[in-house]
N, C-alpha and C positions, 0 to 999 in steps of 0.2 A: 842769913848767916848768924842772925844775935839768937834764935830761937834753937840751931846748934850748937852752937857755941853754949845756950844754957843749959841744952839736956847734955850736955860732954860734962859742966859742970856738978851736974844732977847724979851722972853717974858717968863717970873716968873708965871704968871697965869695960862699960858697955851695956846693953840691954839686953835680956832675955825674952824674947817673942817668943816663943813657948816652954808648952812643960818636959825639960829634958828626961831621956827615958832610964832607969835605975842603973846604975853602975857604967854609966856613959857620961862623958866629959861633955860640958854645956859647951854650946856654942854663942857667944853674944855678937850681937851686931853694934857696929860704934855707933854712940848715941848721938854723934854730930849728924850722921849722915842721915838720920832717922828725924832727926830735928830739921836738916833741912829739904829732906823730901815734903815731910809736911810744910813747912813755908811755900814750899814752890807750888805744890797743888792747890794751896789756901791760897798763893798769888793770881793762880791762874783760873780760878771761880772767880775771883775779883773781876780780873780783866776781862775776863767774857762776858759777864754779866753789865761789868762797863763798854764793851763795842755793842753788845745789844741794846743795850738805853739809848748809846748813841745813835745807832744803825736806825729806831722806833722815834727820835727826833731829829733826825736829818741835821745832826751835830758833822760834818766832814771833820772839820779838824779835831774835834776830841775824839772822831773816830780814828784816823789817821796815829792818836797820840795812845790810843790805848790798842790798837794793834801791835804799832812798836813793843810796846810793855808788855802786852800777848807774848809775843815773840822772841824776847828776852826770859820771861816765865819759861818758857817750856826750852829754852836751851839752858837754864835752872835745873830744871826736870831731868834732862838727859844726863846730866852732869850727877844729879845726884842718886842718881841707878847705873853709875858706874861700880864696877865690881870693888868688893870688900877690899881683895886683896890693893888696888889703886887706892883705896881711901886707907890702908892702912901704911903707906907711904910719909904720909903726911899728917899721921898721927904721931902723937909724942913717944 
């Protein structure tokens, strides 16, 4: 949430992901949501990369502890490839 919550403050409007075509009105995506889709993917390299270290030293419980947080990541994920229009509910 802090790495949305920065790019909302980076840019309030929104972002532009690409080059809007001439005499057509941009479209921006909220910059929260962009911020935290990136968190959530950057979470969930983490965590995989952490059940595999564990999974390759027969860690159970830090495996058991980073599955959890797997798990939590990617319902992160879902939530934040919910459509524009739902994120812009909850925008200011």
């Amino acid at each position: 949430m802090a790495v949305g919550f920065y790019l909302y403050l980076q840019a309030p409007e929104g972002m532009l992901l690409y080059t809007p075509v001439a005499h057509k009105p941009a479209h921006y995506t909220p910059s929260f949501q962009i911020g935290f889709f990136v968190a959530a993917v950057a979470q969930i390299a983490l965590y995989s990369s952490l059940c595999l270290l564990a999974l390759l030293l027969s860690k159970r419980e830090t495996l058991r502890k980073a599955v959890s947080l797997l798990a939590v990541s990617c319902v992160l994920l879902g939530c934040a490839l919910l459509p524009e229009s739902w994120w812009a509910l909850a925008s200011p």
